[in-house]
N, C-alpha and C positions, 0 to 999 in steps of 0.2 A: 287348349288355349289357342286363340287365334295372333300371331304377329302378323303385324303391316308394315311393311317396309318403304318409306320414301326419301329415296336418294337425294332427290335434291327439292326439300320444301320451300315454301313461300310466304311473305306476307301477303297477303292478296287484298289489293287498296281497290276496290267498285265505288263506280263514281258514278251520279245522274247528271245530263246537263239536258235544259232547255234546248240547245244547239251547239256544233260543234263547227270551229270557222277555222280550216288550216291557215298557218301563219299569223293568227290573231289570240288574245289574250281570251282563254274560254274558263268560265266561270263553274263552279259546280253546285248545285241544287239539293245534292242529297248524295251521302258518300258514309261505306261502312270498311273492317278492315278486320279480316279474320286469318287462321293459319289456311294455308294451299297447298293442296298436292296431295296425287293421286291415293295413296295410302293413307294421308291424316283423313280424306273424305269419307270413305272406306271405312276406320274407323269410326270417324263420329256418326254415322249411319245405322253401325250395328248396334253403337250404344244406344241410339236413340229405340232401336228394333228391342233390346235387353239383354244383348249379347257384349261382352267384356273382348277387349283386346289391348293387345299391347303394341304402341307407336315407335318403330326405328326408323331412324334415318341418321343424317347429317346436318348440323346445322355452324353457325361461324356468325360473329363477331358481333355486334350490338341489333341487328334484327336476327338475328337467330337467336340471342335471347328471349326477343318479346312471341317469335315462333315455340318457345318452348311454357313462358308464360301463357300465352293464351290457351296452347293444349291443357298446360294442368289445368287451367280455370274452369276446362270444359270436361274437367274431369275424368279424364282420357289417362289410364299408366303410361307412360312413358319413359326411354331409354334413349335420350338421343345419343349423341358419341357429336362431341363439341371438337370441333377442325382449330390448329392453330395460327390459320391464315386463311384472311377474306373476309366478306360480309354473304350470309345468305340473302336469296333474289327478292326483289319488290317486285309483283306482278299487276299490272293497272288493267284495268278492266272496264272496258264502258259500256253500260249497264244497256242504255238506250239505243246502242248501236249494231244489233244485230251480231251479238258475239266478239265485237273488235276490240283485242286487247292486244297487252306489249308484255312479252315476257320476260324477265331476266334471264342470266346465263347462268346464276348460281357462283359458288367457289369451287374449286380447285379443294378434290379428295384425293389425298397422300395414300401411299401403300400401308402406313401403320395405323390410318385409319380405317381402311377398306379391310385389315387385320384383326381390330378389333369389333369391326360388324361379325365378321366369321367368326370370333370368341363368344357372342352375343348370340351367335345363331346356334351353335354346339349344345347351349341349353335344351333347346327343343326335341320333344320326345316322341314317340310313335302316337299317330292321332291326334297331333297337335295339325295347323292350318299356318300356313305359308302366304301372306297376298307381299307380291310383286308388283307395283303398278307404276310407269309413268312413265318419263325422261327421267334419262342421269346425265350428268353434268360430263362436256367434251372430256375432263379428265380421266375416265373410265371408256372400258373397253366395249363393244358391244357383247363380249363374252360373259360381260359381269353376271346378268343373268345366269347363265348356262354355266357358267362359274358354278356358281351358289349349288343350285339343284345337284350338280355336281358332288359337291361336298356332301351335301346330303342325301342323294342317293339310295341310303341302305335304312335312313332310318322310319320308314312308312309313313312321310310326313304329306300330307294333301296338301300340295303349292298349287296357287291362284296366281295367273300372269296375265297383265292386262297393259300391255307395250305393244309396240307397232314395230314392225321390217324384222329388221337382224335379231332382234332384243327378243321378239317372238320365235322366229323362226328357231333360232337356236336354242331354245327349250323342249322343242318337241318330240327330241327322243327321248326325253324325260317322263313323257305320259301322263304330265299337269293335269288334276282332275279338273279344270276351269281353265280356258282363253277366251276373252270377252273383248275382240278385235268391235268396230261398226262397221257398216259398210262401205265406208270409205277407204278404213285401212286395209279392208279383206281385199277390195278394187286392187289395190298398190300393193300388193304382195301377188297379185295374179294378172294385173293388166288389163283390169275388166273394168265396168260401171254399172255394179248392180245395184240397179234404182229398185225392186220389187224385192217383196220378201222370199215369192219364187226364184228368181235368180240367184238371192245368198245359197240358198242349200246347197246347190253342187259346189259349190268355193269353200262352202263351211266341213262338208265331208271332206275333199280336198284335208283341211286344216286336221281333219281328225284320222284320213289314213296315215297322216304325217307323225303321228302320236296326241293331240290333245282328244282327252278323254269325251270332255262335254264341251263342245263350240258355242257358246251362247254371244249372237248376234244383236248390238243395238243399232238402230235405224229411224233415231227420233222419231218428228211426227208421224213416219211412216210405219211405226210398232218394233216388232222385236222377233229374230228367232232363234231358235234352240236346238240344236244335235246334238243329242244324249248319248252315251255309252252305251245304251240297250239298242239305237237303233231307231228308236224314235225322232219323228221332228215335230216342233212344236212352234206354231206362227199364231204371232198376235196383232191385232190393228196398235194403235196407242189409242189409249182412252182419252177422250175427250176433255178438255179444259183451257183454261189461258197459258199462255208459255209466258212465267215471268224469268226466269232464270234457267238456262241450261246447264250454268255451270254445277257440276258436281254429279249431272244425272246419271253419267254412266256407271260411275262409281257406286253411285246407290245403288243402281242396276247389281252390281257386283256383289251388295252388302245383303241388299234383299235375297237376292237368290242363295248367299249361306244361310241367312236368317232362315228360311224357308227349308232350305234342305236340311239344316241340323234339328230342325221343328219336326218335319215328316218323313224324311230321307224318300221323300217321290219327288221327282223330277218336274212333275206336271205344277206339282205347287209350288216347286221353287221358282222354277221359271215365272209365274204368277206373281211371285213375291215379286222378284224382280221387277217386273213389268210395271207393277205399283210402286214399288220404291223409289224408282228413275221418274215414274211420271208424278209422285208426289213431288220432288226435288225439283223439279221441270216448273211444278205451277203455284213451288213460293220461292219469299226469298231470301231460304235457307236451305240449310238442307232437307230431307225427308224426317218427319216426326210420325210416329206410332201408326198416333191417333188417324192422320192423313194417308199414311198405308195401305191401313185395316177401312177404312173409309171408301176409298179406291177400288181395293180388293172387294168388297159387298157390292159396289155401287156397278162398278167393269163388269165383275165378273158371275154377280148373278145373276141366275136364266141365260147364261150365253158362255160357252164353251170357246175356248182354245180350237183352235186347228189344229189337229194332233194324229200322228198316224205311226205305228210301228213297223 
């Protein structure tokens, strides 16, 4: 079984406007509003892929109800652990504007809730799958991560962490079989600006003498790569199409590549998934569906091979 953990989810309100005038009353054209956050993505990805997983987090006060509404609507298990103080975040999104959005801060997670996450996780058994993804809310430690892995430890559980700075770093002597930083964050964890997919590799080894097992890099339109366990690296262009939505691509990135790996346990075809997954989610506006995956994956990736080298 797979859990997906997000600490601090979202309503996520996307809005279209004609134009956008600071300090003037700006109208909106087309607006939808679905749950947010790195783990519910994740989830609904894999489902859409036919893979089952189960939704933790935290959620608080009358939008974090309709945060847990709208997961079951999507048919998604779920387990939140409901806070007795706050409202979870409204995150606004302007659709038209080149990725600019405003995010909330979330609530305020108490220790006896962050207690009963750890009673929730104790469930899971050897060969179960761990995803980690996001922000957590100031109330938590940057340890929290490394916390967790912590606690589990011993029990051969495959944790997926897809956070940025401390939150990453601090997992890695854990030997997480998945860290799926982009290039951006890889840059701010080493003080570089790797524009090319040559450039990630030595930061992404970097990442994996650190302890992450398989470094799998996203780098939008500029494609994607991958250091594997074995040794291998594995670079991709992005495949061709319209960018209607980035939000959620990376996370699909993250769902495809299980999807992929628990399908063939090769590395070359997860990564593949991945690459589809992300750019399916990239060029609608939703998240990645099946059909749009598998579509990708034929259309990308036949007669033309991966960069790949052991």
């Amino acid at each position: 079984m797979i859990y997906t953990v997000t600490f601090n989810p979202s309503l996520d309100y996307v809005v279209s406007m004609e134009s956008f005038e600071m300090g003037k009353t700006n109208r909106t054209v087309g607006e939808r509003m679905f749950p947010g956050g790195k783990g519910i993505n994740v989830s609904v990805v894999l489902k859409n892929l036919g893979i089952s997983s189960t939704v933790l987090g935290f959620t608080a006060g009358f939008i974090g109800e309709q945060i847990e509404r709208e997961v079951q609507g999507m048919g998604l298990p779920a387990d939140f652990i409901r806070l007795g103080q706050g409202v979870s975040r409204i995150n606004v999104k302007f659709k038209d504007y080149d990725g600019t959005e405003i995010n909330g801060m979330g609530p305020a997670v108490d220790a006896p809730s962050v207690d009963k996450l750890f009673e929730k996780l104790d469930k899971l058994n050897a060969g179960d799958v761990l995803v980690l993804a996001g922000s957590i809310p100031k109330s938590l430690p940057d340890s929290i991560y490394s916390d967790i892995l912590e606690h589990l430890k011993k029990r051969e559980i495959l944790f997926v962490v897809d956070a940025t700075k401390e939150l990453l770093l601090n997992v890695l002597q854990y030997r997480p079989f998945l860290i799926k930083p982009n290039n951006y964050e890889l840059g701010e964890l080493f003080g570089a600006v790797p524009e090319t997919r040559e450039s990630v590799v030595p930061y992404a080894v970097k990442l994996q003498e650190k302890g992450g097992r398989n470094v799998l890099v996203s780098m939008g339109g500029k494609g994607a790569v991958l250091v594997d366990e074995t040794g291998a690296i594995h670079m991709a262009e992005a495949p061709k199409g319209k960018l209607v939505n980035a939000v959620g691509a990376g996370d699909s990135m993250v769902a495809g590549f299980l999807a992929g790996w628990f399908e063939k346990r090769d590395y070359e075809y997860a990564f593949r998934m991945g690459v589809a997954a992300g750019s399916a989610s990239a060029f609608s506006e939703l998240l990645a569906e099946r059909e749009a995956v598998m579509r990708i994956m034929a259309g990308f990736w036949n007669g033309k091979e991966a960069d790949s080298n052991g």
